[in-house]
N, C-alpha and C positions, 0 to 999 in steps of 0.2 A: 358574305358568309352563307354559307348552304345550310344553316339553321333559321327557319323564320319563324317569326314572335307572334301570334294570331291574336293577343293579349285585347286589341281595338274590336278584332270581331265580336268577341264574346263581350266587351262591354257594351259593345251594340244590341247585342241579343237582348243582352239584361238588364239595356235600357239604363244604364247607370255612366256614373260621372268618374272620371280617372279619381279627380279628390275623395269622392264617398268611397273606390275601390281602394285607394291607398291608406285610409284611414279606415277602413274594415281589417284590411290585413295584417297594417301596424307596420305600414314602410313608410316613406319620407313620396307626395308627388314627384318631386324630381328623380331619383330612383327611380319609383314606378315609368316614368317617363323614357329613362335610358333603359328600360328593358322591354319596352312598349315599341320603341323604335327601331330597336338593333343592337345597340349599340354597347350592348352588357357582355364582358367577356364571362359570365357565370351565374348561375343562380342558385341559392341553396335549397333544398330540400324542401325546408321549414316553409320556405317563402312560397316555393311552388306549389307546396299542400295547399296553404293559407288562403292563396289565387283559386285553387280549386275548390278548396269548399267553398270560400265566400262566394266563388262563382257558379258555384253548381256543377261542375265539369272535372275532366278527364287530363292528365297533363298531355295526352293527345290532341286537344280541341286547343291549347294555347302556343303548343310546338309543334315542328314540322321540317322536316329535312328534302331540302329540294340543292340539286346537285345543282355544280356552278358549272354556266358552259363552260364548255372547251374539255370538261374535265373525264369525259368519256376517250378524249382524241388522247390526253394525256397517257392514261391507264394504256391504252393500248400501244401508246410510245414505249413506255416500260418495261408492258410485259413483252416485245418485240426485242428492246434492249436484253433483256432477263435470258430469250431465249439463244441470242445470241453468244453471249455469256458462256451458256454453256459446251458448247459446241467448241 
């Protein structure tokens, strides 16, 4: 998924424990866990604030979008298809 969770760094920073951060925020560890790892198809708003203040930080410092190889060579399959297209 070309969305990454940075969520371990900053508990690093701030020197805290998944349990004390998920019990600040008012999620369940396990939840905290499947969004810490990847593995979350979403997250609300609320939750993402909660992370931020309790953390001290930015929703920039906990996400990050990093592209999946290949997917430069894709884009330009496409838009090659596209151009062809019109022609």
């Amino acid at each position: 998924m070309p969305i990454v969770v940075d969520v371990d760094v900053m508990l690093a920073r701030r020197k805290m424990s998944v349990g004390e951060l998920a019990e600040r925020v008012g999620i369940t560890p396990a939840n905290l866990a499947v969004l810490k790892n990847g593995r979350a198809k979403a997250v609300r708003f609320t939750t993402l604030a909660s992370l931020c203040e309790v953390l001290d930080c930015q929703p920039g410092d906990l996400l990050r979008w990093e592209p999946e190889p290949g997917a430069d060579a894709e884009a330009a399959g496409d838009a090659v298809a596209a151009v062809g297209e019109g022609t």
